[in-house]
C-alpha positions in Angstrom: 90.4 88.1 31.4 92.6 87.0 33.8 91.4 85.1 36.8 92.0 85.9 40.4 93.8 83.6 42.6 91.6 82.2 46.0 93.7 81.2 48.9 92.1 78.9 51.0 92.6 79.4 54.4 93.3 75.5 55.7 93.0 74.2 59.1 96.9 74.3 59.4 96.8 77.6 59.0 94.4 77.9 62.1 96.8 76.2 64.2 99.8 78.3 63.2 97.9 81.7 63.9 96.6 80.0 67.5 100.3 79.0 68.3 101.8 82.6 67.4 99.5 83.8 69.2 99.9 81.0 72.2 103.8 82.5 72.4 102.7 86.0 72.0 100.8 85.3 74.9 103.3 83.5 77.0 106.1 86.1 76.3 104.1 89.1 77.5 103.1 86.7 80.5 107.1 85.6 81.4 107.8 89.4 81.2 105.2 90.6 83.4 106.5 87.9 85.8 110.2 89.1 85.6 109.1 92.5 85.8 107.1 91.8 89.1 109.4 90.1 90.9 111.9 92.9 90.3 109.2 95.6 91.1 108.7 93.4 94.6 112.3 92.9 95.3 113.5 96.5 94.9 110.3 97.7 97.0 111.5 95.0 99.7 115.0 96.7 99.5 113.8 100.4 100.1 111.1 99.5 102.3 113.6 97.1 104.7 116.4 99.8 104.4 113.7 102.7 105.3 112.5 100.9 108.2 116.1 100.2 109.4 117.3 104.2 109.1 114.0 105.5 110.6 113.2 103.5 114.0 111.5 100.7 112.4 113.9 97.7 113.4 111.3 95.7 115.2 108.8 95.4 111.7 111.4 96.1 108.7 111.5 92.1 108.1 107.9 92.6 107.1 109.6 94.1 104.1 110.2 91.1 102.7 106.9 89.1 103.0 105.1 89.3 100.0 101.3 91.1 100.2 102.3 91.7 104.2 104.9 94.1 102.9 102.4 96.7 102.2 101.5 97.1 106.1 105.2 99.0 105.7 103.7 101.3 103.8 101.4 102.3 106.4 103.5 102.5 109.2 105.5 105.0 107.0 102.8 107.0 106.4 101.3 106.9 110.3 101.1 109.9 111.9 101.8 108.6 115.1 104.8 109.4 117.6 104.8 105.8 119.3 105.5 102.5 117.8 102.5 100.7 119.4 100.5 104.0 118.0 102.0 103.2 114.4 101.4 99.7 114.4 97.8 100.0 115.3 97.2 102.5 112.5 99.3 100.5 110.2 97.3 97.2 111.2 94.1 99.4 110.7 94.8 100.3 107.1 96.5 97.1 106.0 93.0 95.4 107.5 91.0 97.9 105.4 93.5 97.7 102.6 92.8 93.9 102.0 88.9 94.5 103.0 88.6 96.8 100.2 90.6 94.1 97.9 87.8 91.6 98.5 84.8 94.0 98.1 86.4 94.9 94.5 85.3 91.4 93.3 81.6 91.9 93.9 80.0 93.5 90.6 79.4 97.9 90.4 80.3 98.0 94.7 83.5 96.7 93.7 84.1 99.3 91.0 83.3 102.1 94.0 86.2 99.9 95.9 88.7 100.1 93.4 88.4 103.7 93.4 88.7 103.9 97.2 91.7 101.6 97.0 93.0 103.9 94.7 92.9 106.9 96.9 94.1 104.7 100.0 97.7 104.3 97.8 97.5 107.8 96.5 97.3 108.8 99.7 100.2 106.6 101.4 102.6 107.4 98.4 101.8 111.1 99.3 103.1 110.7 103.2 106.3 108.3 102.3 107.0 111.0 100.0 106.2 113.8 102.3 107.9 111.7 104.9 111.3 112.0 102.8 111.1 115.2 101.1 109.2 117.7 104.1 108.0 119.7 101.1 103.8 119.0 99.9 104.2 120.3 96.4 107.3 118.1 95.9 105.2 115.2 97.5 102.4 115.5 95.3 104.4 115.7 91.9 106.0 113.0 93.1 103.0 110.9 93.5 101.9 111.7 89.8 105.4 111.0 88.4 104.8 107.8 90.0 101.9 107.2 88.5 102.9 108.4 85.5 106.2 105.5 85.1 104.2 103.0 86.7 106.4 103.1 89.8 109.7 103.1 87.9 110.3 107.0 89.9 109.4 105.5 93.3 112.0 102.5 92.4 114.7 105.4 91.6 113.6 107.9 94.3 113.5 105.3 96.7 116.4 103.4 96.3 118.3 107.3 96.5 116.5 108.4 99.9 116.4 104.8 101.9 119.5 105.5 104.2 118.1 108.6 104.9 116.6 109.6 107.8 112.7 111.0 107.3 112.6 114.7 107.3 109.0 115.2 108.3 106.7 113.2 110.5 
């Protein structure tokens, strides 16, 4: 009868398995990086560019200031005529934007956060697109194409409609 051969998994095996997986790690972690910081400069580029086109010349440097940059958002998708008006709504939802941030930390209420923080963007990526296009049904697919590419589509359609002037308010 012929005997089967044991392998003996050694400690230097251990070690080898914990560094592959040590690099694994670290890859995925340097691309997410790179990735990020190209998501945040093109979203500086079509939110600075927006602002300029539209009337915004007096807050587009907020463009570039990381986490502050999403106030732009905001003020894109007020519905206000003035620029005071839009500030104050923009200041209102960035304030609740980063309120509802913090809450999402604290155990269950936090999970009910996330979901209104959800919405909140939903909602905003539905007026900037609304904003460019005039159209709700285009708007809305828009939103779930977004979605659905993990913001490549708003990078693209973005970068296409930023030196144009907004066709709705």
């Amino acid at each position: 009868m012929q005997q089967l051969q044991q392998y003996q998994y050694n400690d230097s095996m251990v070690f080898v398995d914990l560094a592959a997986f040590a690099a694994i790690l670290m890859a995925v972690f340097i691309f997410a990086i790179i990735f990020a910081i190209i998501g945040y400069i093109l979203s500086a580029i079509i939110y600075s560019n927006t602002a300029k086109t539209n009337g915004f010349h007096e807050i587009a440097f907020m463009s570039w200031i990381p986490f502050v940059n999403v106030y732009m958002m905001f003020a894109f998708g007020a519905k206000k005529s003035t620029m005071e008006a839009v500030k104050s709504e923009a200041l209102k939802y960035t304030l609740i934007f980063f309120g509802l941030i913090l809450v999402s930390f604290i155990p269950f209420i936090g999970f009910l956060s996330s979901i209104a923080l959800i919405i909140l963007m939903v909602y905003f990526y539905y007026r900037l697109f609304f904003r460019w296009t005039g159209e709700q049904g285009k708007s809305v697919l828009f939103v779930v194409l977004t979605y659905i590419t993990c913001g490549i589509f708003f990078f693209v359609y973005g970068l296409m409609k930023m030196k144009k002037p907004f066709v709705a308010l």
